[in-house]
Each structure stands twice: as C-alpha cells, then as structure tokens.
Z-matrix of the N, CA and C atoms (Angstrom, degrees):
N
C 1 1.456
C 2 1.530 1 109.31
N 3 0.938 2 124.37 1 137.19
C 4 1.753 3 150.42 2 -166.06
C 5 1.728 4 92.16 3 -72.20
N 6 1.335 5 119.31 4 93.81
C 7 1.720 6 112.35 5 147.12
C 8 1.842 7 113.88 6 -29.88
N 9 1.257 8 105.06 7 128.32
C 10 1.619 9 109.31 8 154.34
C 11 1.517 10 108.65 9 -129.04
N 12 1.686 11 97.64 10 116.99
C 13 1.281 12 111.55 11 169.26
C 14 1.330 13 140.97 12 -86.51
N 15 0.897 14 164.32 13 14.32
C 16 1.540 15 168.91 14 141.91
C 17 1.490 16 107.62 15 40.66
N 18 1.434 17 93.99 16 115.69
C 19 1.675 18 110.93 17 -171.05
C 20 1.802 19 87.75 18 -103.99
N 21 1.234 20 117.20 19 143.66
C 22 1.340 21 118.32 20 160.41
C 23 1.749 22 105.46 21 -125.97
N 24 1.616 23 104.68 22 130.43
C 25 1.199 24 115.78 23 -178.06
C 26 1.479 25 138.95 24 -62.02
N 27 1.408 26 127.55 25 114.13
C 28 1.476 27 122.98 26 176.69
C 29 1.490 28 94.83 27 71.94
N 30 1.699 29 87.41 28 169.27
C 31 1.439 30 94.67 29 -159.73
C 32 1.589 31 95.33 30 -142.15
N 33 1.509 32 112.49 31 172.45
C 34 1.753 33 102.15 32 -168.21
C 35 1.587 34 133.47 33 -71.75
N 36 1.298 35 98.55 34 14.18
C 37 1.285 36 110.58 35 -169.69
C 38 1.911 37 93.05 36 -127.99
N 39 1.115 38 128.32 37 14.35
C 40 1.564 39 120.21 38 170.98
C 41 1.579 40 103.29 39 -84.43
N 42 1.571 41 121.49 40 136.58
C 43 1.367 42 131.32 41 178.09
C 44 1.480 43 112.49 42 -49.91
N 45 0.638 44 100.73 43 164.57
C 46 2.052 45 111.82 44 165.82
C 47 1.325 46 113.28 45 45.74
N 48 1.235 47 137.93 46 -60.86
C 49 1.353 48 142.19 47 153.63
C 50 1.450 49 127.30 48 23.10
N 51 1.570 50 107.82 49 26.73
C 52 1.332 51 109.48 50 168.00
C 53 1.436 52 124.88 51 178.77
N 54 1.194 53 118.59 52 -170.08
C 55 1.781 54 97.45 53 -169.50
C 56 1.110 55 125.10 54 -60.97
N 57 1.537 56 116.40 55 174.60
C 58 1.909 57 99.56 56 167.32
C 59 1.440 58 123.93 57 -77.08
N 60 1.624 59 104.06 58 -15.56
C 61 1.522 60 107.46 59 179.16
C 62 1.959 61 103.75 60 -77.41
N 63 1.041 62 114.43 61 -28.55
C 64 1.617 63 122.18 62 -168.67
C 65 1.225 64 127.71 63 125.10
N 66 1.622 65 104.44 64 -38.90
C 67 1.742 66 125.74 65 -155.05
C 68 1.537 67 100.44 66 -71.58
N 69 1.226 68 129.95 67 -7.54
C 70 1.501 69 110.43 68 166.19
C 71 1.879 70 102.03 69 -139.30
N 72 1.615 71 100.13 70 112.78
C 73 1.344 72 123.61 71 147.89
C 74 1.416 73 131.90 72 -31.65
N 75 1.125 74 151.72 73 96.55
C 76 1.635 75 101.75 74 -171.79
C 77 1.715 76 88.18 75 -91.62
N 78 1.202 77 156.52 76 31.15
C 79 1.417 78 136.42 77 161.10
C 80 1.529 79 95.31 78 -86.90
N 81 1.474 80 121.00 79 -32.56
C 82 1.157 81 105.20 80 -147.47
C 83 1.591 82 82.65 81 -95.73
N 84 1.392 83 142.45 82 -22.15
C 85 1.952 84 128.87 83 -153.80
C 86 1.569 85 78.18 84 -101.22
N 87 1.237 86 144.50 85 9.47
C 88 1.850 87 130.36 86 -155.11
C 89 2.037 88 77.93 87 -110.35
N 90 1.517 89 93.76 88 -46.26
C 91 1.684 90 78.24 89 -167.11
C 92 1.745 91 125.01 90 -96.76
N 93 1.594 92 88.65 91 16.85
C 94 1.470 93 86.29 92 151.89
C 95 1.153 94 127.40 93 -103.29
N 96 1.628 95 121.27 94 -15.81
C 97 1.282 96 151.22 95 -169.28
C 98 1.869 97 92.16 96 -73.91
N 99 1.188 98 124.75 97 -32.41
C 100 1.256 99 138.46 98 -130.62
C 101 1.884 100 91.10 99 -120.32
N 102 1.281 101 101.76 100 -32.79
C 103 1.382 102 114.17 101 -169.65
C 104 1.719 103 119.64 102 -78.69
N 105 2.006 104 82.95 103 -50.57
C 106 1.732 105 87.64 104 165.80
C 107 1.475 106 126.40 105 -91.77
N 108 1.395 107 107.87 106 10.80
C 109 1.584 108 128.00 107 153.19
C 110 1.640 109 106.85 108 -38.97
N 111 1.506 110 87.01 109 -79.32
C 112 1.755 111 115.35 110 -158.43
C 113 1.392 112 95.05 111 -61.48
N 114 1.608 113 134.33 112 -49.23
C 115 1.171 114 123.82 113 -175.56
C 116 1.809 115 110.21 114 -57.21
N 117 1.345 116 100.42 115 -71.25
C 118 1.592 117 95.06 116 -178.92
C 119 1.565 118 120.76 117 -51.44
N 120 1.103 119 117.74 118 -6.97
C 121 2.010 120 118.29 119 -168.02
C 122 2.473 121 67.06 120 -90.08
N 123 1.404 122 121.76 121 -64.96
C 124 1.420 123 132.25 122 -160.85
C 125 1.930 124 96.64 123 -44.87
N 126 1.205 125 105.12 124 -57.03
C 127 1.352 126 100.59 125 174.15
C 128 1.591 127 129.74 126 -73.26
N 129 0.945 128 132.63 127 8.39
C 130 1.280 129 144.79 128 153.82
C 131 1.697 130 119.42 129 -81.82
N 132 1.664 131 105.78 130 -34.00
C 133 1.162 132 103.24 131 -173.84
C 134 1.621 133 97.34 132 129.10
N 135 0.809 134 139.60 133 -34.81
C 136 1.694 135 137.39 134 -167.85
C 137 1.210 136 102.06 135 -77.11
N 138 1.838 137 105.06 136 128.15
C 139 1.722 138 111.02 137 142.69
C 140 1.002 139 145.90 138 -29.74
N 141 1.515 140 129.40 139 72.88
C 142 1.223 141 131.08 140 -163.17
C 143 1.124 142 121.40 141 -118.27
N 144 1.433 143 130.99 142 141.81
C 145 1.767 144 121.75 143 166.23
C 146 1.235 145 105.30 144 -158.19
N 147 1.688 146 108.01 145 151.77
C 148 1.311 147 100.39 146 174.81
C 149 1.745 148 113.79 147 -89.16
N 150 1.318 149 113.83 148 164.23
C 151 1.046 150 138.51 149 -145.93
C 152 1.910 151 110.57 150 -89.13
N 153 1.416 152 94.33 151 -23.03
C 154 1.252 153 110.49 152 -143.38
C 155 1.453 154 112.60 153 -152.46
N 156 1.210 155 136.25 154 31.73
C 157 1.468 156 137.49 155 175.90
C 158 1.138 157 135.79 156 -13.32
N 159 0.967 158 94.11 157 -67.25
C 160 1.695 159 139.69 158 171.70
C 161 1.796 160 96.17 159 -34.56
N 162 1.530 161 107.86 160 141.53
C 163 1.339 162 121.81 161 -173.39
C 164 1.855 163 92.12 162 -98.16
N 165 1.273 164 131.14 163 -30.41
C 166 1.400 165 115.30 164 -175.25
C 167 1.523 166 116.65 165 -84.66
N 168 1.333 167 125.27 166 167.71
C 169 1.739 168 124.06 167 179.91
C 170 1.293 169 116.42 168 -72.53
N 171 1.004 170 110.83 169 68.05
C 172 1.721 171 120.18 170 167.49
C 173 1.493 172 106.47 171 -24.63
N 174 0.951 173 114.37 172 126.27
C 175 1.756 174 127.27 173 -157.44
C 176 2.087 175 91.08 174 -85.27
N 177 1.194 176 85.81 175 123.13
C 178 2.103 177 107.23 176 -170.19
C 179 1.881 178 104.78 177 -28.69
N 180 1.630 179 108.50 178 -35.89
C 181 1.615 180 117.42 179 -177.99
C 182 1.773 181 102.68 180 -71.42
N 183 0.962 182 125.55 181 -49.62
C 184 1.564 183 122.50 182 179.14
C 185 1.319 184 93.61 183 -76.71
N 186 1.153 185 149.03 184 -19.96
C 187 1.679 186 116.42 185 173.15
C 188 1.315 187 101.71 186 -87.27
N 189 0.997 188 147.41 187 -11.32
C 190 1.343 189 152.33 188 173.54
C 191 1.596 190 104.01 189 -67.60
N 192 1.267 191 87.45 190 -63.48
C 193 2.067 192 88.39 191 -164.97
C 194 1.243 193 103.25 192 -49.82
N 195 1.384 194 116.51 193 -48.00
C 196 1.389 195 134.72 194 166.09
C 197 1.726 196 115.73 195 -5.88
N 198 1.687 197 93.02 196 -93.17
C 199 1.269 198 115.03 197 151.51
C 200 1.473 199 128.51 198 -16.93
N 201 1.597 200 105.87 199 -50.29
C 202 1.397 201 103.52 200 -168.47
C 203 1.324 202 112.02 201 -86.88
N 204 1.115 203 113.18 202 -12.36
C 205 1.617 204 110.69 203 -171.59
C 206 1.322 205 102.31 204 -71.55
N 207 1.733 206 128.70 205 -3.79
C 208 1.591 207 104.32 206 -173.76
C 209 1.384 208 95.22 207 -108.26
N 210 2.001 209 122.31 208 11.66
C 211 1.506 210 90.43 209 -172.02
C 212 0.766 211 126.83 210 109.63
N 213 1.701 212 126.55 211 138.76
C 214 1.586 213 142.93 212 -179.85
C 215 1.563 214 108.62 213 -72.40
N 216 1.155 215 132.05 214 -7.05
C 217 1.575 216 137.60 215 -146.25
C 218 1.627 217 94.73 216 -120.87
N 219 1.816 218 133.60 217 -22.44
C 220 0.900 219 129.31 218 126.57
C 221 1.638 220 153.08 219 -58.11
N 222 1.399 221 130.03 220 169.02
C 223 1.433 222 128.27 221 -170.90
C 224 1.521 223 94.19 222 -144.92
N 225 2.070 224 93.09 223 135.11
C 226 1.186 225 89.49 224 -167.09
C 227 1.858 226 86.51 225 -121.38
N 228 1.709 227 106.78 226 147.75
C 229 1.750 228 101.95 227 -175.70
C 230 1.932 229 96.85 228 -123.03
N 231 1.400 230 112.76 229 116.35
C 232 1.539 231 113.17 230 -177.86
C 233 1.441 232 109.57 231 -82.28
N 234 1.459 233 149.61 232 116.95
C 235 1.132 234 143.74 233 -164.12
C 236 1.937 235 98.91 234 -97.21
N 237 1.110 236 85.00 235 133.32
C 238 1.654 237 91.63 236 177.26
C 239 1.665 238 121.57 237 -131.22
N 240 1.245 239 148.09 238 113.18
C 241 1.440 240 106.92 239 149.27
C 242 1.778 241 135.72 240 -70.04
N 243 1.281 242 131.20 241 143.96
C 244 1.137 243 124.31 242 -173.02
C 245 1.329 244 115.41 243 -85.54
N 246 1.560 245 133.85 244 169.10
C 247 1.377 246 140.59 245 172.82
C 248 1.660 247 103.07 246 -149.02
N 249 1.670 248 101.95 247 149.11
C 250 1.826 249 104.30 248 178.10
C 251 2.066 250 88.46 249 -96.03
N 252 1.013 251 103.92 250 -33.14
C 253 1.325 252 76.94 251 -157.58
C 254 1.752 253 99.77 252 -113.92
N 255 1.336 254 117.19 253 -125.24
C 256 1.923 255 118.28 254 -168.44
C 257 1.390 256 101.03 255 -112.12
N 258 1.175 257 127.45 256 25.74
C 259 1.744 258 134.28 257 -173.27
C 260 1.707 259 102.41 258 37.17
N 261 1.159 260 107.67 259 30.37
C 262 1.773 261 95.39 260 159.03
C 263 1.979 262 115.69 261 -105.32
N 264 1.030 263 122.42 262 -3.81
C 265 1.104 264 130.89 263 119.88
C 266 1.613 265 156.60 264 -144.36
N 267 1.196 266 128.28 265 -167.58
C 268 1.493 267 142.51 266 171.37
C 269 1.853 268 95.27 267 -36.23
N 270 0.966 269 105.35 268 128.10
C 271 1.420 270 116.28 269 151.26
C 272 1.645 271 143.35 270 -143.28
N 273 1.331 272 125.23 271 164.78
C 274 1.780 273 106.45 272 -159.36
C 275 1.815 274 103.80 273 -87.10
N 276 1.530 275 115.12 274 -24.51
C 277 1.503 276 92.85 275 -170.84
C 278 1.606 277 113.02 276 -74.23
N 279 1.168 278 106.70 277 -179.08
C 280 1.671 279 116.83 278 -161.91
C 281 1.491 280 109.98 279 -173.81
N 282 1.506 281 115.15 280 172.59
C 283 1.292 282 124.41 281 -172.00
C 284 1.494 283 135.45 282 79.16
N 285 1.128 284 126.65 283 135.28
C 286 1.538 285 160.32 284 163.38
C 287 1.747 286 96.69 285 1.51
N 288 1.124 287 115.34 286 153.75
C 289 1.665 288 113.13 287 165.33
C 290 1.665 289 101.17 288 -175.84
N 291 1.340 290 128.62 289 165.94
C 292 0.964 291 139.63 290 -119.26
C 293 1.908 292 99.87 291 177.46
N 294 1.151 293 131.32 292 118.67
C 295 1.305 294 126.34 293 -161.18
C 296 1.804 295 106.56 294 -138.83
N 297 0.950 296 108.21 295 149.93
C 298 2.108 297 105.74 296 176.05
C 299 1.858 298 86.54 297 -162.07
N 300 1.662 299 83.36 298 165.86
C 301 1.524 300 77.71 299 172.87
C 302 1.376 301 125.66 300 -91.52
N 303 1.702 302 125.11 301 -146.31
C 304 1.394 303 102.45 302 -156.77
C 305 1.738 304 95.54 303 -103.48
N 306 1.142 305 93.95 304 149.19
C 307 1.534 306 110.95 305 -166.91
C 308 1.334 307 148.54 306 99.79
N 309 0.909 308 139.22 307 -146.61
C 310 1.778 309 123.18 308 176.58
C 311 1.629 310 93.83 309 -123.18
N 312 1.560 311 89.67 310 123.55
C 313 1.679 312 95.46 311 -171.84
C 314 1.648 313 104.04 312 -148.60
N 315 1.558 314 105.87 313 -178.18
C 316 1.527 315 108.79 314 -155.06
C 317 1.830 316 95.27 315 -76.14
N 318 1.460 317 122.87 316 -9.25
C 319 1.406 318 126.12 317 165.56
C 320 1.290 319 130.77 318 -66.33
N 321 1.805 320 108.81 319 -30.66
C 322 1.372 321 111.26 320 153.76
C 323 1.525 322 126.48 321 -2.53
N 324 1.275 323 97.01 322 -89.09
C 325 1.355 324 116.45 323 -166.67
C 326 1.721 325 105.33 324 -52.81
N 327 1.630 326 97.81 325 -45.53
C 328 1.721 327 77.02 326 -167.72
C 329 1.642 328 99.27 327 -78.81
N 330 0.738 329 118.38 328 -25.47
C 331 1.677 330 101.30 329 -177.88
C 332 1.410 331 117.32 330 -65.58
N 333 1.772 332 123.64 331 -10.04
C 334 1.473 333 122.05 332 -178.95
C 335 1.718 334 92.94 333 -84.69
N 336 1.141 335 124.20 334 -21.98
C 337 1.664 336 129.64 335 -167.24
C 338 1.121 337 99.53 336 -86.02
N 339 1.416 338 122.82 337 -43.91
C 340 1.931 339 110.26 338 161.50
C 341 1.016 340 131.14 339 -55.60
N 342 1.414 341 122.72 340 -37.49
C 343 1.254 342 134.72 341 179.46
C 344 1.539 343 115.34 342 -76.08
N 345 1.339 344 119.53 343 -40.26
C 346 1.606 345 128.58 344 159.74
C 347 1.646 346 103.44 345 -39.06
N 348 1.989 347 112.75 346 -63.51
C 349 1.032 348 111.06 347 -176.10
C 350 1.580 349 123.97 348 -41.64
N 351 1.430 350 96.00 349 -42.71
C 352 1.558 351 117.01 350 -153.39
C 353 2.134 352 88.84 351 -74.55
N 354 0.931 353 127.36 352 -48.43
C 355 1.355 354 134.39 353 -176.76
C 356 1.380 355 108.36 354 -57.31
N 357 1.162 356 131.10 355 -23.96
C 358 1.433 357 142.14 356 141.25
C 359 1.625 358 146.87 357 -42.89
N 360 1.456 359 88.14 358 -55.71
C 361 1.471 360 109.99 359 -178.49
C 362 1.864 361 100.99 360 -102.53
N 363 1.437 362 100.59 361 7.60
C 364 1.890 363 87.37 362 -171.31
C 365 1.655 364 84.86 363 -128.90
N 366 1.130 365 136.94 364 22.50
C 367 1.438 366 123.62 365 -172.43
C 368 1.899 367 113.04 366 -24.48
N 369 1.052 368 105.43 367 -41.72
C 370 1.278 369 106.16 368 -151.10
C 371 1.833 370 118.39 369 -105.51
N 372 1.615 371 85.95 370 -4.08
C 373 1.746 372 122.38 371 -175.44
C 374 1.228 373 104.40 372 -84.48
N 375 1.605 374 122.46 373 142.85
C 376 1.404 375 117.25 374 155.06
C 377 1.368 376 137.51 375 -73.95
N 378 1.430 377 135.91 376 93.63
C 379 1.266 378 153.62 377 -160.18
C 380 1.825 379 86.56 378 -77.73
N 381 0.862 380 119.00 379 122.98
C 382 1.540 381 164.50 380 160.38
C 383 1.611 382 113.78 381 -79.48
N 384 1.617 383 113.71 382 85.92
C 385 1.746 384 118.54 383 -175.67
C 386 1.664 385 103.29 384 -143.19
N 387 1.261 386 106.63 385 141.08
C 388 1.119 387 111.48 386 -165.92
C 389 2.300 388 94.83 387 -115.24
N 390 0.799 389 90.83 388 110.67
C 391 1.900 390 88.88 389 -176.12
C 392 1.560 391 116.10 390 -82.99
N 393 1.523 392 107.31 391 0.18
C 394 1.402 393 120.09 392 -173.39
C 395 2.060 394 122.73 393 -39.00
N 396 1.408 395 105.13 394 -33.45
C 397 1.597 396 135.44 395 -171.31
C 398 2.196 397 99.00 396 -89.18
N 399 1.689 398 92.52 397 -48.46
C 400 1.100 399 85.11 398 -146.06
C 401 1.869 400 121.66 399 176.23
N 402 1.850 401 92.23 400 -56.43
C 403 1.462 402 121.44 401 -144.89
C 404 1.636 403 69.53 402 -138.93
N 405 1.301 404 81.17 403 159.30
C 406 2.087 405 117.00 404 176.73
C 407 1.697 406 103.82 405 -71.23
N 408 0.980 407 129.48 406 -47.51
C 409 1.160 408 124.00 407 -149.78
C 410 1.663 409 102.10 408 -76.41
N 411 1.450 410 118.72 409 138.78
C 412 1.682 411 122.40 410 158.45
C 413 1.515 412 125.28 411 -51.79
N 414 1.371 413 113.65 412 131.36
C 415 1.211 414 110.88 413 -176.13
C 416 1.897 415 107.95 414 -97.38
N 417 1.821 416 120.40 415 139.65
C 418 1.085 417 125.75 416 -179.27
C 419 1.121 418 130.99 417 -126.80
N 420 1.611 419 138.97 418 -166.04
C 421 1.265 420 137.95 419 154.03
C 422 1.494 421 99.09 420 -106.56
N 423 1.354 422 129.20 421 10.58
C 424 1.680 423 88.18 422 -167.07
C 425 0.977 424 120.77 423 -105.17
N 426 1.544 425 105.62 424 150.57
C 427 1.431 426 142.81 425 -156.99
C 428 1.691 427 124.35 426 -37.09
N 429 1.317 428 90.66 427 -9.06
C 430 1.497 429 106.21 428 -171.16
C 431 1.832 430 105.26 429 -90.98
N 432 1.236 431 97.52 430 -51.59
C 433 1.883 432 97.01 431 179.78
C 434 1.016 433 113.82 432 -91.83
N 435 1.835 434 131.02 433 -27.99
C 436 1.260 435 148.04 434 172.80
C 437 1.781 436 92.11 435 -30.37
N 438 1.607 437 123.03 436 -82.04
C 439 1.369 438 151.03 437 -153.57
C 440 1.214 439 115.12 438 -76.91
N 441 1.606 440 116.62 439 -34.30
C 442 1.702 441 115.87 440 167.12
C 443 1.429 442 103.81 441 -65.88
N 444 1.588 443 101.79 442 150.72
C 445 1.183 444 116.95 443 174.43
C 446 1.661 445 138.07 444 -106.99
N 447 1.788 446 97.59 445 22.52
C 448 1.256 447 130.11 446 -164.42
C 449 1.586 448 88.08 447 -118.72
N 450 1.573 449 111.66 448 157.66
C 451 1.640 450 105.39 449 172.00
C 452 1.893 451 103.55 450 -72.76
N 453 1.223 452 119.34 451 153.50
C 454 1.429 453 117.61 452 -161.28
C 455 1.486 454 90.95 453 -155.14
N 456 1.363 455 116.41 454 126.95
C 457 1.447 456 142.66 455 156.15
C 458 1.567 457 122.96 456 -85.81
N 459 0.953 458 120.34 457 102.39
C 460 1.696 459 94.83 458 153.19
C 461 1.473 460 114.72 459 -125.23
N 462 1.499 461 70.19 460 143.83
C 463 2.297 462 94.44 461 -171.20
C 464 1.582 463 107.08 462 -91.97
N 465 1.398 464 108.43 463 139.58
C 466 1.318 465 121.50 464 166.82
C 467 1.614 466 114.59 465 -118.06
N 468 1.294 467 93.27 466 108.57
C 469 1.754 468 125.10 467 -160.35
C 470 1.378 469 109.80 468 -80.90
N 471 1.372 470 112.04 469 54.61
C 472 1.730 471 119.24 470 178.37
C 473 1.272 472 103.76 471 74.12
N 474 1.531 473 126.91 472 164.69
C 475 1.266 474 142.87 473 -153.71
C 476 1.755 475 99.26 474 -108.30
N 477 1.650 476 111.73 475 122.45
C 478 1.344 477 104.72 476 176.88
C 479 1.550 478 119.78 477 -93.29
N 480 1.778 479 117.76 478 18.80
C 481 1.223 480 120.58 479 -170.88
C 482 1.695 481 92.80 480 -122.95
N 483 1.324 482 119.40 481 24.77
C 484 1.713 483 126.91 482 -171.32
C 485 1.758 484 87.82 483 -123.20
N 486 1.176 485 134.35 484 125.65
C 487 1.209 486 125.10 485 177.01
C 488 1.581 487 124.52 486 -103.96
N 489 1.279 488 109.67 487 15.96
C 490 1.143 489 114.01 488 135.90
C 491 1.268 490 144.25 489 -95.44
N 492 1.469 491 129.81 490 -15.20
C 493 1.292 492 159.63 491 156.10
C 494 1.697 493 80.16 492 -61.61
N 495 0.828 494 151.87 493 -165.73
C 496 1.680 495 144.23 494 164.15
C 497 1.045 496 97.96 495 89.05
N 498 1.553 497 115.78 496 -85.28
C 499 1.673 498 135.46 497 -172.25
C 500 1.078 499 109.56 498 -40.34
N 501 1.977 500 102.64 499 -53.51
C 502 1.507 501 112.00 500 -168.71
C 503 1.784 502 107.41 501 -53.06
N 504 1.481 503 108.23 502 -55.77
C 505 1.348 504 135.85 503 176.94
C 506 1.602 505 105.43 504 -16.02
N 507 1.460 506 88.10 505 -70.97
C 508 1.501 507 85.04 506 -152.17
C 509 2.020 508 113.90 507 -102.14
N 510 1.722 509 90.18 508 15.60
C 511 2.011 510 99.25 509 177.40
C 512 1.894 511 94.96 510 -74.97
N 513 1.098 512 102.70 511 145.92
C 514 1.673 513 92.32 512 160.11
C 515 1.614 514 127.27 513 -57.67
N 516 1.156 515 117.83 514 -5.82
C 517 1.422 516 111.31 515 175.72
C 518 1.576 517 85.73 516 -77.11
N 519 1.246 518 132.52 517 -79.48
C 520 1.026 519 165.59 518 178.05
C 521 2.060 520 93.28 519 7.40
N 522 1.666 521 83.10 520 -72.25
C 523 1.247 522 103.82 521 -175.98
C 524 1.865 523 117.71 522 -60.42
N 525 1.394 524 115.68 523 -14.24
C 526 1.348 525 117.61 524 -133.30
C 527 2.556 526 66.25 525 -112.34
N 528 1.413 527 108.81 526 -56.47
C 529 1.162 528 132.43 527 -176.94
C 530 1.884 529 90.20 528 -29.50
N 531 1.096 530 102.22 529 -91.99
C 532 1.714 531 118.67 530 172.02
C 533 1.485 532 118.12 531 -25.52
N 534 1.399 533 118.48 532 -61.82
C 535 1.675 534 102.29 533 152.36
C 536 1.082 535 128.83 534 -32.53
N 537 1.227 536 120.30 535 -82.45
C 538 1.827 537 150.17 536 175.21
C 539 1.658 538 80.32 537 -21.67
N 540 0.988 539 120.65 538 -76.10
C 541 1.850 540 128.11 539 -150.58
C 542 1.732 541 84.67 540 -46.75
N 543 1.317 542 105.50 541 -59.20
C 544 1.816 543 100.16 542 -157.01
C 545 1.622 544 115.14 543 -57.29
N 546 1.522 545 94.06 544 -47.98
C 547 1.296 546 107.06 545 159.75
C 548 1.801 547 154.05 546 -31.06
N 549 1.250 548 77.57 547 -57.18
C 550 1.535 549 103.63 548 147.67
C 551 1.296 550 134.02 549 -70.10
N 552 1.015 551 120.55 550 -48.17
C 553 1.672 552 144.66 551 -176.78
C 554 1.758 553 94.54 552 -40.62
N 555 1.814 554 83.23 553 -71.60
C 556 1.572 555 105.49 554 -167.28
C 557 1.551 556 109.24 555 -37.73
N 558 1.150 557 118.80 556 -70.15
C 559 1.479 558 149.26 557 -166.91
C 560 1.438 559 88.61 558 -42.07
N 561 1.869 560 108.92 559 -73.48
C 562 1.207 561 100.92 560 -179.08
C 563 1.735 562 154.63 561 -32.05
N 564 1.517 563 84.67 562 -28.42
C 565 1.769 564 120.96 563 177.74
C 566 1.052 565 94.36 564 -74.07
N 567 1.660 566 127.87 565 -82.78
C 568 1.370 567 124.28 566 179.78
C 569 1.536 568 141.98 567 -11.93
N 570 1.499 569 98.17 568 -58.43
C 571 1.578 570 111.01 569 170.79
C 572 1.074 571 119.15 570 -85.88
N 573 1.611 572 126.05 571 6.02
C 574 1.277 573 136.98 572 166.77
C 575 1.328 574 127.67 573 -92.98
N 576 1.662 575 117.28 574 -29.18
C 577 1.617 576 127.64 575 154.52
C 578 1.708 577 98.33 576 -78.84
C-alpha cells in the first residue's frame, strides 16, 4: 500500500505568514487542513501520516529526509496557503494552485487529479493553471518536491492576502471545500496508478 504523506506548511514562528487582519495563520489553518487530510485518507483505509506534527518550521532539509525515508513508492502533498504580496495588506489576486517541479514528472498525474478534484469542490472559485508544459499545474523549484524522491505536489489553497479567498478560507464550507479537494485528489491518483 502507497504511504500518503501530508506536509503542512511553515510553522508558528515563520514571519508574515498570514493575513493582514491576523485571523488566518497559514501554519496554524495548513495543519488542520493537513490533519483532517490524514484522518479521512486513515478512515477510508489509506496509509497516511502527517509529515510534520510539530508546531515549529521544521527547517525544508528535515522535512525532506523525513519524506525520504519512506521511499519512491510513496506520495508526498505540501499544503500551503498562497499570497502575491508580504500579507501586510489586502490584495486583488486570488484562487486555487497546484505546484510540481519543472518538467514532466511522476507528479504530473497527481497534481492533474487535484486539480480535477479542486474544479469540483471550487465551482465557483478561481482555479489558478498555468498550460504552459501541457497540464494545469505550475511548474517550481521548491525545495520541498524538488528533493523528495516520491512524486510530490504542493497545493496553494487560495491567497491569504485576497480577502475574500480569507472568508472563503476560514467559513466551514470553505474549510470543508479544501479537504474534499485533497481528499479526492489523493484517492483519485491511487486508483489511477
């Protein structure tokens, strides 16, 4: 059975990391987002754990090693919210995103199954895809999927410096939407390898 790992982003002591009003963290909304991941992937039956317990920013090399110790035969998903600017204020961009690194890789696939998910559970949200490669998902360096050696996604869960993305964030649909997406995504990948 396929490990699923769940990275939750930053930790409570990373700078800026959240709205301009305050009310959303992203260390603290990533690891609950991240939490009822692992439970619902656990209650279905799937190998799941989180990655990252721990309330401080586990420095990017220990979540990696982390990661690597279970293996290419696992998939690891980093939960993030995104921002355009330094969260000291309001800003207009917004919407869903979805990240792999650069090129056509074994993450592909699961990141088109998030984004399927996410087109589902966000009908009414702006889904954020870049078609430049090919596939929806943005291509990156960061350090997190770059270095695992499992295919590895990380999602950026609407913009916390857009204050409606915010609202959405933190209403229980909002919250309930963002599960469902990961949830799905995952599953979806699964029965697809």
């Amino acid at each position: 059975m396929t490990k699923i790992l769940i990275d939750n982003g930053h930790g409570i002591e990373t700078r800026g990391k959240r709205s301009p009003d305050g009310r959303l963290r992203e260390y603290r909304y990533t690891r609950e987002i991240a939490s009822a991941v692992v439970s619902g992937l656990q209650q279905r039956g799937y190998d799941a754990i989180l990655l990252v317990p721990e309330e401080n920013d586990l420095p990017l090399k220990e979540r990696v090693r982390r990661a690597n110790a279970y293996g290419p035969d696992s998939i690891l998903i980093s939960i993030h919210c995104n921002a355009s600017g330094r969260g000291n204020e309001w800003r207009q961009p917004q919407g869903w995103s979805a990240y792999t690194t650069i090129g056509e890789t074994s993450a592909d696939l699961l990141a088109s199954k998030l984004y399927e998910a996410a087109e589902a559970n966000f009908p009414e949200r702006r889904i954020r895809k870049d078609f430049s490669d090919g596939d929806a998902d943005f291509e990156a360096s960061f350090y997190i999927i770059r270095h695992t050696v499992m295919p590895a996604v990380l999602t950026e869960n609407f913009m916390m410096d857009n204050q409606d993305d915010v609202e959405f964030l933190l209403s229980d649909v909002g919250r309930n939407a963002v599960i469902q997406t990961h949830l799905q995504g995952i599953i979806k990948y699964l029965t697809a390898v």
